[in-house]
N, C-alpha and C positions, 0 to 999 in steps of 0.2 A: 504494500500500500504506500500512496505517498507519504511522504516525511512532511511533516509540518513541523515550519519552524518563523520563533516568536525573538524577535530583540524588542528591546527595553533602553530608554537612556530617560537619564533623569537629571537635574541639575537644582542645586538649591544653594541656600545663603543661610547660612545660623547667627541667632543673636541669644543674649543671654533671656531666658524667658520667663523666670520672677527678679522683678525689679529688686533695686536695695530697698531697704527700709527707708520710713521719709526721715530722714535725718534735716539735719540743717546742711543749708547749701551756700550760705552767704556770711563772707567771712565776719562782717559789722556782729551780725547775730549773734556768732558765733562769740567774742572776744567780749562781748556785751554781757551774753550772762554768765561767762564764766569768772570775768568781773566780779559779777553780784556775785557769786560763788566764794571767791575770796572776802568780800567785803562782809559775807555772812561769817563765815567763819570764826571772823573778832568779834558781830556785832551780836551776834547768839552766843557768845558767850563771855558776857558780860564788857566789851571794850567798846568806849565813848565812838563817837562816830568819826572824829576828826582823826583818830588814831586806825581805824577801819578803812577807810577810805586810802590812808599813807599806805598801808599794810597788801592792799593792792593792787595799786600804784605801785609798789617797792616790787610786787612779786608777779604781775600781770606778764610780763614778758621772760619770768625766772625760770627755771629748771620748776620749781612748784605751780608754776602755767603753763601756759604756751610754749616758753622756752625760742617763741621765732617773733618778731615784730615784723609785721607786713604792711604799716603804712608809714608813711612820711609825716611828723608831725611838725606845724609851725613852729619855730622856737621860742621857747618860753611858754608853750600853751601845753595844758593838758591833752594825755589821751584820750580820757573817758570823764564827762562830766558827772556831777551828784547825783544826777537823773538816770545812771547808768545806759547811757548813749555816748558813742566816738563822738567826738569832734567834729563836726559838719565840715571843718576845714582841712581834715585829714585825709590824706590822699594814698590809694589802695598803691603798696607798692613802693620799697626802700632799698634804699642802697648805700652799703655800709664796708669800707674798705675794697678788696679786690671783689665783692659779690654786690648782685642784686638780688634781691627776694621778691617771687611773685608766688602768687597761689593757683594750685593747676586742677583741673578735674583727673582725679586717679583714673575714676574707672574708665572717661573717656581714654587716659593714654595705656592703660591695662590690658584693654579685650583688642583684640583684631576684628578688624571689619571686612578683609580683601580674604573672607573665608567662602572661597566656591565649593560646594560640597557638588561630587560629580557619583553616577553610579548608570555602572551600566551590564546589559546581562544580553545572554543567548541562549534559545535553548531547541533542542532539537526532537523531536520524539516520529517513533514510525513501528509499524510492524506489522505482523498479522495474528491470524491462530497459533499458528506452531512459536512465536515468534517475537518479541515486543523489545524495544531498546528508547533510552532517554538521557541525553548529553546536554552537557549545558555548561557555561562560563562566567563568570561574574570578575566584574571591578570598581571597587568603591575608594571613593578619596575624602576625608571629612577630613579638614587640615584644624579643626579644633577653633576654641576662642582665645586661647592665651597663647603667649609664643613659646616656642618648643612642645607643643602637643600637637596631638593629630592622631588619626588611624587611617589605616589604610589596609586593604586585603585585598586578596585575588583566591578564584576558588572556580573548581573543576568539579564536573561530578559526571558520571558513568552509571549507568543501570540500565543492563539486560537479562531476560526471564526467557524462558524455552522449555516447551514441553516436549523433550528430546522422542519419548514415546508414550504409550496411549498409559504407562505406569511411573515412567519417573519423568519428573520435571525437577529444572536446575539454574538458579538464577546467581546473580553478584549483585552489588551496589559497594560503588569504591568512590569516594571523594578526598579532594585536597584542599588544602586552605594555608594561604600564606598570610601573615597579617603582620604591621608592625605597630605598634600602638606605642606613642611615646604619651610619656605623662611624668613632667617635670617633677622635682621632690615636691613635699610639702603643700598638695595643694587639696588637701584633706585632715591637713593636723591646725587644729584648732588651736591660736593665739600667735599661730609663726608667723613671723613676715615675712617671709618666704612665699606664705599663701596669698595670693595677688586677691582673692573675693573676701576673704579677711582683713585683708590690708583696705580694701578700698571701703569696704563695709563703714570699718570705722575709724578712720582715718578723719580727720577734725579739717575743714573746708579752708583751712589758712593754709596750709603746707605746700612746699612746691613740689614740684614730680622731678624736673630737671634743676640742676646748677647754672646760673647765669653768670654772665662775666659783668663787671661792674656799669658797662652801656645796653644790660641789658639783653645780649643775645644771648642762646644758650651755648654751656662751654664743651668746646671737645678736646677729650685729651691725646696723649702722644700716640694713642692708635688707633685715633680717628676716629672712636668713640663717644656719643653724648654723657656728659656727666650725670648721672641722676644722683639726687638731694637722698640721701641716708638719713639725714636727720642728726651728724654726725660728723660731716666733711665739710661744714663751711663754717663760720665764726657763731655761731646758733646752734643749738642743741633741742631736740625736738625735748616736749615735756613729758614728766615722770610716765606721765598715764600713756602715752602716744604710742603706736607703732613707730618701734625705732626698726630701721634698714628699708633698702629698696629693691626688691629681688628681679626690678626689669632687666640690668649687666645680666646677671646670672642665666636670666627665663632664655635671653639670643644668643650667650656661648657655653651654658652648660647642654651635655647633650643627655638625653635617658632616652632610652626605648628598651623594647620586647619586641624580638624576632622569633615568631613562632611557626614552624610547621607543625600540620597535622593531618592527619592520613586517617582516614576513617572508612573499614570494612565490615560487607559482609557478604558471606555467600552460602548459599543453601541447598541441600539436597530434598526432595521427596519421593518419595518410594511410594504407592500406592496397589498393592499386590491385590486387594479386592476391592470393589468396589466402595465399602463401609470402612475400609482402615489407611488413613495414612502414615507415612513415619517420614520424620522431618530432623534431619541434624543440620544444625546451625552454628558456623564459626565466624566470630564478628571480633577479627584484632583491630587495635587502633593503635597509633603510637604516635607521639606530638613532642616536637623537640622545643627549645627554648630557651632562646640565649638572649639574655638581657643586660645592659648597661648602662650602665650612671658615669660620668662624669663631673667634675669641679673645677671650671677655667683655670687656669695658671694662675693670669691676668689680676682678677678682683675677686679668687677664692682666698682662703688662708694664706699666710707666707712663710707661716710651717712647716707646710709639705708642698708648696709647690707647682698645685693641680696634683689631682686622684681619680681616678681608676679605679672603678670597680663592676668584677662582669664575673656572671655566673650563666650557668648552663642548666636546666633541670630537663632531663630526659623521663617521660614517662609511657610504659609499654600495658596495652590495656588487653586481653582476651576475655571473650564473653563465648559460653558456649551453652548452646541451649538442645536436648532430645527429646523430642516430643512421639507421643504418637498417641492418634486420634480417630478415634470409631467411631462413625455415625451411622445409624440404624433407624428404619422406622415400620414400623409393627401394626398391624392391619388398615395400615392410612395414615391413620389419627393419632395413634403414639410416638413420639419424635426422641430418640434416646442418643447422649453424646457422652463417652466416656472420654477423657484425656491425661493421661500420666507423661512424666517426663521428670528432668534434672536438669537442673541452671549449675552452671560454674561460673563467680566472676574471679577476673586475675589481675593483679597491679602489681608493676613495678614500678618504683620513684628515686630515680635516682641523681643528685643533683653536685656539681662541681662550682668552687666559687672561688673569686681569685678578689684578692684589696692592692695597688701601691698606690704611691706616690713620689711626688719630685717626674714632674710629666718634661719629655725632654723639646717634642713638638707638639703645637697647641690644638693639632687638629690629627693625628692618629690615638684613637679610642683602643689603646692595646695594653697590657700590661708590659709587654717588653718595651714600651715608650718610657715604662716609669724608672728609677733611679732611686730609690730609697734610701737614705743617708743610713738608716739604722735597718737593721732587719726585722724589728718589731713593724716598721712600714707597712712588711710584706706580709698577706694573712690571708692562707685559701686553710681550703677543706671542702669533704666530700661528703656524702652520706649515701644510702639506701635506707629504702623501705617496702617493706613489703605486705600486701595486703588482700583478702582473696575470703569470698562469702560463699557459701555450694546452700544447695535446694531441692529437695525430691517435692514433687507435686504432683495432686491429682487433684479433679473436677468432674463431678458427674453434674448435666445438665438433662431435666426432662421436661417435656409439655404435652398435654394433651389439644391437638389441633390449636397452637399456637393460645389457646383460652386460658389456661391451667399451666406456670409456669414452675419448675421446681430447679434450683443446682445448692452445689453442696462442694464446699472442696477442701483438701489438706494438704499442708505444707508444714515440711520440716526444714529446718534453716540451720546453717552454722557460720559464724564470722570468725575471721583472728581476731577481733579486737579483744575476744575473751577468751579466758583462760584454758583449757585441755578439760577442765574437769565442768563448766560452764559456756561451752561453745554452740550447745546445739540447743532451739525453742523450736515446739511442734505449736501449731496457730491451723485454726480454722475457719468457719464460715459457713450458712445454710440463709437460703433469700426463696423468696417465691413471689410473683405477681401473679394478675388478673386479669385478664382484658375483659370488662367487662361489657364492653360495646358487643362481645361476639355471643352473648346471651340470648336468645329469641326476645325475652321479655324487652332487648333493650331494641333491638332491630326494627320491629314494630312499633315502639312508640316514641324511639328517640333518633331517628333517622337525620337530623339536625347536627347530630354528634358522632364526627367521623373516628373517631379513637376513646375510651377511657380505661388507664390503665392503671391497677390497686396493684403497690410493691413496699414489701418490706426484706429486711434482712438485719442477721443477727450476725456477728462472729469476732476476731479474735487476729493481730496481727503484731509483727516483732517491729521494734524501732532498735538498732545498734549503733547510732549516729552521736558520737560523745567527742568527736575530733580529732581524737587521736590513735594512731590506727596499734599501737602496743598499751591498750586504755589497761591492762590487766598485770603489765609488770613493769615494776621499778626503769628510771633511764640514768645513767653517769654520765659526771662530763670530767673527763678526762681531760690533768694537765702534767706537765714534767719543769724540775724546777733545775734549770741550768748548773746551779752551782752545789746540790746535793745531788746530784743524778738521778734521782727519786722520783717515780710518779703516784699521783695522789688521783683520789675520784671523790667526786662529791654527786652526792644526789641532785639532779635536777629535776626532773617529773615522778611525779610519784604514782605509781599504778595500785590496783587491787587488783587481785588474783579470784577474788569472792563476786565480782563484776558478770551480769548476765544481762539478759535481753529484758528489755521494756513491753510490755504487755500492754497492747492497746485493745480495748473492747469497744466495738463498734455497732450502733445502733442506729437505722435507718429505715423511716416509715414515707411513704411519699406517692403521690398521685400525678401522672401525668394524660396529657388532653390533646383532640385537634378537635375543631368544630367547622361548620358551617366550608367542607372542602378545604381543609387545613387553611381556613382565611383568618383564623385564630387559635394558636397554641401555645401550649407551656408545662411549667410542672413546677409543683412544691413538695420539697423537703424536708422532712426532720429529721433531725440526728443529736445522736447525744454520743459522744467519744470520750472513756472513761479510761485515764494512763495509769497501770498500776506500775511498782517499782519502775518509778522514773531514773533516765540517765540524768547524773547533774552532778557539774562540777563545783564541790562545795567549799565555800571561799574558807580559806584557815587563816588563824592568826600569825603575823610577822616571825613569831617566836618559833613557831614551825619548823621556819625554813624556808617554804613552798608556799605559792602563793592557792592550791587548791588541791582538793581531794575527788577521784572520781567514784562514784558510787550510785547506788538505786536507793531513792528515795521518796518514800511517799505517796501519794497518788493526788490524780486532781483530772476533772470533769469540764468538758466543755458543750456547750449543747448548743444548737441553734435552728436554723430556719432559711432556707435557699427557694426564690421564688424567681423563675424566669419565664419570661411572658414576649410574644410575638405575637405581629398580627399586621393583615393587611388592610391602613385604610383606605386603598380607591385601588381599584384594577378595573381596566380595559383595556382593548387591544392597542391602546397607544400609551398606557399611563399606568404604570405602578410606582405604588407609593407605599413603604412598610416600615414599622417603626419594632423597635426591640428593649427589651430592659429587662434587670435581673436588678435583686436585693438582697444581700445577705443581715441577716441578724448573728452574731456568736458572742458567748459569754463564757467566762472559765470562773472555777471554783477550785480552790483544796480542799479535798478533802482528807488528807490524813499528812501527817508529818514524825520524826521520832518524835519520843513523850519528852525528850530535853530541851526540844525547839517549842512544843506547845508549853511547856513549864514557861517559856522565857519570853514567850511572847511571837514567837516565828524567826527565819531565817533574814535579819537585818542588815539590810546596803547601806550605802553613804547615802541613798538615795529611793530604796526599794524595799517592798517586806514581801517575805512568804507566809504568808500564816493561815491556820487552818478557817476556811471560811469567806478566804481573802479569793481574790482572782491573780493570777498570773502577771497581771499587770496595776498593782497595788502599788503608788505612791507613797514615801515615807518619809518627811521634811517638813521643818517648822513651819506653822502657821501663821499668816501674816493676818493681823488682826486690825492692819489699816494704820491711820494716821494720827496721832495724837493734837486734837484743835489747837492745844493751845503755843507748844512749841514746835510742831510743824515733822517732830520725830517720827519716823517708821515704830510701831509696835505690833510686837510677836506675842503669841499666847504661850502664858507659862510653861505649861502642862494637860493639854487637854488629850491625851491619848488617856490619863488618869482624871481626868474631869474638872483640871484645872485650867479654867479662861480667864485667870490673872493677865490683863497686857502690863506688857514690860518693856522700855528701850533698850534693856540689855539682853543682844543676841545671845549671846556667849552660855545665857541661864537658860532659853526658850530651851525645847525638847521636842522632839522629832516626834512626829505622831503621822498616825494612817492619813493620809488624806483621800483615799478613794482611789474607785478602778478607773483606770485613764484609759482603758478601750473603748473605740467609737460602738457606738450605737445599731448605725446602719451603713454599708454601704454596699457602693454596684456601681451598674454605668447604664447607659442609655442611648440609642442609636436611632438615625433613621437613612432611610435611604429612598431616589425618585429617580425614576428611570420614565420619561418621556420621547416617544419615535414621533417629532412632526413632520416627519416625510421627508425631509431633509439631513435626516441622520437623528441619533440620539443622541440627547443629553443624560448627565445621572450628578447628582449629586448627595454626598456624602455627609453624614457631622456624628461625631461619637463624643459624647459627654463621661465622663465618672463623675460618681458625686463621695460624699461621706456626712453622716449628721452624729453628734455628738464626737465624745472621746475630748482627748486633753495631751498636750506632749509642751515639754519646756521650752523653753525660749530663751535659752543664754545670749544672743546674740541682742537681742531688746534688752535683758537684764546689765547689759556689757555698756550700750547705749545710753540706762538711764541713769548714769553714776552721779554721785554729789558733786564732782570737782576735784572731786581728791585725783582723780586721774587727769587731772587737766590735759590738755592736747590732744584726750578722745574725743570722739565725736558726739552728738547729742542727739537724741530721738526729740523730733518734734513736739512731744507731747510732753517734757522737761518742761517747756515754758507754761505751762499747769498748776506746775509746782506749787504747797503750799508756802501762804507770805501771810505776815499778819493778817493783811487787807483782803486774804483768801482762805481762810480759817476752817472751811469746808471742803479742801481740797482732798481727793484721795489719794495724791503723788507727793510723796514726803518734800521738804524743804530742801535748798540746792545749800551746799556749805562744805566746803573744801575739807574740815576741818574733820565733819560727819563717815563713820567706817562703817556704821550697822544697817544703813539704808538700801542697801545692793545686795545683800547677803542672801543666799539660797534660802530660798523660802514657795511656797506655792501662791506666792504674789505675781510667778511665772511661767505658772501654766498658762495654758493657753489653747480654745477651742481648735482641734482640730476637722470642723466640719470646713467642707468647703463644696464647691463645683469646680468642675474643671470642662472647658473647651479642649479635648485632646488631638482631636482634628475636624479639617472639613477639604473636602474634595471633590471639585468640579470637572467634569468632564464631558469629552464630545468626541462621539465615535462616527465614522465619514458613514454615509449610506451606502448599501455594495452596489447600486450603480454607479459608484465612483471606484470603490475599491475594484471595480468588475474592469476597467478605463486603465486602472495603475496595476493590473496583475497581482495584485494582494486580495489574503483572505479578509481581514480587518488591521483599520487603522485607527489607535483613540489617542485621543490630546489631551492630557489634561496640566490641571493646575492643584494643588494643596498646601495647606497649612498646620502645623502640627503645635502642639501647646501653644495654643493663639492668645489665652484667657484663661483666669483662673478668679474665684473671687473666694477669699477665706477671709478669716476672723482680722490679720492685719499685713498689710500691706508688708513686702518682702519678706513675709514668713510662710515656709512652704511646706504644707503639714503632711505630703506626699513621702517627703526623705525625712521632716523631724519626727516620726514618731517613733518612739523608744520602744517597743515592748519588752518586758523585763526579759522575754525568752528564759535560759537556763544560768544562771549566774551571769547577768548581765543586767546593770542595772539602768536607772533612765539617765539619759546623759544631761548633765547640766550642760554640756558645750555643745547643745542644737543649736541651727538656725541657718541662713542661708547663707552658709563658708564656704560650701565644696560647689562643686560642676551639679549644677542642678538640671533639670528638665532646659533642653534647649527648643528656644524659638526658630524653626523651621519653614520657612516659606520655599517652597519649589515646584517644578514645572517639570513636566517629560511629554514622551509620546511612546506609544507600543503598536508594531505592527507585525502581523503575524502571515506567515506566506502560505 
């Protein structure tokens, strides 16, 4: 038969897609209340005003403010009037010895905009009966938004099937994929300046980005590079509170990537000796290599070492083997009988090589033999293996009578490495039955309106062995040699158990699904309730240990909920469909049981999280903010109310950490729709998929970071500072601004923060040519289109993105105080292609 074959080219542009936070953007503002910030400082605590005012005045421009003066002030006139306003005479923009200071937009010189994202693909498919084959190529280029990132891949794939004889058929599927994905240090660690969405985040709107030379231009140094302002390198010193450094040098000559191949198979045999039995052996190796590298310019890294060097390799070799064989039979018509046994084997090998120098000899080969290391401590590789490998005997008996009357039933036995020889192996089950109850006479005749309904539950029983570490069951050393006694020592570094087995998941599931009116409306709802007995969890130990945790089965705990997905068509005819989709999930988790030493003590206690029996999974555990004190303007925390005491107090240091409630959302899901119109001139179709989410709750350090007293001067300020309570505002629920004040910022549930939202995740328009055009141009079909991808989001506050900050405590992980919009979040996406198929 003929080959049909489809290219694809695609082309877009990315921008960053939740905005910052509204910070203050104008430097007056900005210098104005941090001002009042100092000025409060003296005058809340107990200093006359004329002495207040000297005080900052003397410290507005110190290491204890700003630390940068950015206007030009007449001589002999104040900075800042009594009214806490600049000088109307004061002019944006100073110049002081060999520099001038201007103030720059970060994030406009941060992100790149000359980002083409290009992707384009092929694919081939063709065959017959005896015969089917499918090829195809891909090439994508997303060159990132910061500089030195990006990805990039290419990728192959192959797959052919043949039914060599009328009993055995034999097929492969083998693909490749090259990718290089650079991703700069640091731009995921919270509080670095390194991190360019952290740095600009909150970075204070005085500061300049680039070094100027005293007329003003910006300066380049001896190799030909722009100077950027550290904060650090000119006669100014950014303030205490500031992001000090500027990681833009670093972002254009340091280099990091991941070079990854990876090879993914499988190929299968079938055997079919009668007509009711087949047998199917299945080997699916995979193996993906992986050489990655960091670099440290010479130039403007440390002067140390020199520039550094560091590249590692992780090889990993995957085999999956699977033997099936499968009977189907059917017994006077109407009874439909499938038996299936088999064995799973899965196999890993991880094996990884890593090299460190420094002292780089040329500034642009990424080798360790470039490096030079004055000391041999410089130099620092090492190797590892690991090995890791699950097996599975199963079977599955499914029966039905005339598709009405459904029954299966199945059993699996399982064994991991991760545990021990005497703890390796959990047997797990399962028994489900449905209904169709549309195939009823009673329902035939008088529910002919109702094209499907179908009554399904099941009961059963499955292993979870997923704790991270793939030797979870025995002790690790790390091994050192001490040069000048020749001796080598071992110290424990992970600690395993040997008592370590499989997680017992019980599984509960009742649920109805439907088509009506000619499948013009369908869906289905579920309930479930999934109950983990001896949970995996790594349980955090005290310092004194040693070891920062202990693996073990602990506990159990419950989670139930409710899954409803609904579709339907509202308009169809022959030129016009139009059909919308939506799902909603409800889930909630429970403890139910913990050892008797943790319910004695109240639960399993984070810096930030509790486990306790009764609690959910995702339990808050941090002082309570009990708002503002009228009359001096102080933040207060509640004493002790996990004991029932709601003493407010301005002293953090006394409050007590108490439950503050399950921070899991409520509801969510998504929602779709889609229109496909033929006016006879071709089709158009247009696309839009929404997610939503209603309640839950997740922190917000990066607001919390924003709304500081002043004590950090040179941070930036969240809009909503200028709130702040004053005498003359005595109502306010935003403590008092005062340089002086430490307890007002402090972790407290003053920073959660709803994570309901919407989101726009995409919309895509499109037009496909009419085949009496296609019929003209020798093609089978031609479509154009255009789309957008996280276009819009609307949540609780502006640059807070409750998609990536939400913490769930998961298994010894508690909620992170350091959310909020730091890292690579959801990127804005506008692009265009076309796809023509021959």
């Amino acid at each position: 038969e003929k080959a049909v074959i489809t290219v694809e080219a695609k082309w877009g542009n990315s921008r960053r897609g939740v905005p910052n936070y509204n910070v203050m953007t104008d430097p007056a503002m900005y210098y104005e209340t941090l001002y009042q910030s100092l000025y409060n400082a003296r005058i809340y605590n107990g200093m006359n005003a004329s002495d207040a005012y000297a005080y900052a005045d003397a410290n507005i421009f110190g290491n204890a403010g700003a630390g940068y003066q950015m206007y030009t002030i007449p001589y002999g006139e104040r900075f800042m009037g009594t009214n806490f306003k600049i000088n109307p005479n004061a002019v944006l923009g100073y110049q002081q010895g060999d520099f001038y200071y201007y103030p720059d937009n970060w994030e406009k010189n941060s992100l790149r905009t000359d980002n083409l994202r290009q992707e384009y693909s092929v694919q081939i498919a063709g065959g017959g009966q005896q015969a089917s084959y499918f090829l195809s190529a891909g090439y994508l280029d997303d060159p990132g938004l910061v500089n030195g990132s990006g990805f990039e891949r290419y990728t192959l794939r192959g797959k052919v099937d043949a039914q060599v004889t009328d009993w055995l058929k034999a097929g492969a599927n083998i693909s490749y994929a090259l990718s290089n994905y650079k991703n700069p240090d640091s731009q995921t660690s919270w509080g670095s300046t390194g991190n360019v969405f952290y740095t600009m985040n909150t970075m204070a709107p005085i500061y300049p980005f680039f070094v100027r030379n005293a007329d003003g231009s910006l300066r380049i140094d001896n190799n030909g590079w722009h100077v950027y302002d550290t904060g650090s390198n000119t006669d100014f010193l950014r303030g205490g509170g500031a992001p000090r450094g500027n990681n833009a040098i670093n972002l254009l000559l340091d280099e990091n990537y991941d070079y990854t191949d990876y090879i993914n198979s499988n190929f299968y045999v079938t055997l079919q000796p009668i007509k009711e039995l087949q047998i199917t052996a299945r080997v699916a190796p995979a193996v993906s290599n992986d050489r990655s590298m960091s670099s440290s310019n010479m130039f403007y890294g440390s002067p140390t070492v020199d520039g550094m060097v560091s590249v590692e390799h992780l090889r990993r070799f995957i085999v999956n083997q699977q033997y099936l064989a499968d009977f189907k039979t059917t017994i006077a018509e109407s009874h439909h009988l499938q038996v299936l046994a088999g064995f799973e084997n899965y196999i890993m090998k991880l094996q990884s090589l890593s090299g460190r120098n420094s002292f780089m000899y040329s500034p642009f080969i990424y080798e360790l033999d470039n490096c030079f290391g004055a000391e041999p401590t410089n130099l620092n590789v090492g190797s590892s293996t690991e090995n890791y490998a699950t097996a599975g005997f199963l079977g599955r008996l499914q029966y039905d009578y005339d598709m009405k009357y459904i029954f299966n039933a199945s059993l699996r036995h399982e064994g991991s490495s991760r545990f021990g020889p005497t703890k390796r192996w959990g047997t797990f089950w399962s028994v489900g039955g449905a209904w169709l109850i549309t195939k009823e006479d009673f329902m035939v005749s008088t529910a002919n309106w109702l094209d499907e309904l179908k009554l399904k539950a099941s009961y059963g029983t499955q292993g979870n062995e997923q704790i991270g570490n793939y030797y979870a069951w025995r002790d690790m050393y790390l091994i050192t040699y001490n040069n000048e006694t020749g001796e080598y020592s071992k110290t424990l570094s992970i600690v395993g158990n040997s008592a370590l087995t499989w997680e017992a998941q019980k599984l509960f599931n009742v649920g109805v699904e439907f088509s009506t009116f000619e499948q013009r409306f369908s869906g289905g709802v579920d309930f479930f309730v999934r109950t983990n007995t001896d949970m995996l969890f790594n349980l955090p130990m005290p310092l004194s240990a040693g070891f920062a945790s202990f693996p073990t089965n602990i506990g159990s705990v419950r989670a139930s909920g409710i899954e409803i997905d609904l579709n339907g068509e509202i308009f169809r005819t022959d030129k016009i469909l139009w059909t919308v989709a939506a799902n909603i999930t409800h889930v909630k988790s429970k403890i139910l049981d913990l050892p008797e030493i943790y319910k004695i003590n109240g639960g399993i206690k984070g810096s930030s999280s509790i486990y306790k029996v009764g609690g959910s999974l995702t339990q808050g555990w941090m002082q309570r903010y009990a708002g503002v004190d009228p009359t001096t303007g102080q933040a207060l925390y509640y004493l002790d109310p996990e004991n029932g005491d709601f003493t407010e107090t301005t002293d953090y240091s006394i409050a007590k950490q108490t439950d503050v409630g399950d921070l899991s959302p409520d509801l969510y899901g998504g929602l779709s729709t889609n229109i496909e119109y033929d006016f006879g001139y071709g089709t158009f179709d247009l696309g839009i998929q929404f997610t939503y989410q209603l309640g839950g709750k997740a922190y917000d350090g990066t607001y919390q970071e924003l709304m500081h007293t002043g004590k950090q001067g040179g941070r930036n300020w969240h809009m909503d500072i200028l709130n702040a309570w004053t005498p003359t505002n005595p109502s306010a629920t935003i403590p008092r601004i005062a340089s002086s004040d430490d307890n007002d910022q402090q972790v407290s549930d003053r920073w959660l923060t709803s994570t309901s939202f919407l989101s726009l995740n995409n919309i895509t328009l499109g037009y496909t040519l009419p085949k009496s055009v296609t019929k003209i141009l020798q093609i089978s079909k031609a479509r154009l289109y255009v789309s957008g991808d996280n276009l819009w989001m609307l949540s609780a506050r502006k640059g807070f993105d409750p998609r990536q900050s939400q913490n769930a405590l998961g298994r010894g992980v508690g909620i992170s105080t350091t959310s909020g919009n730091y890292i690579y979040s959801q990127m804005r996406v506008l692009s265009g292609g076309i796809l023509i198929t021959f």
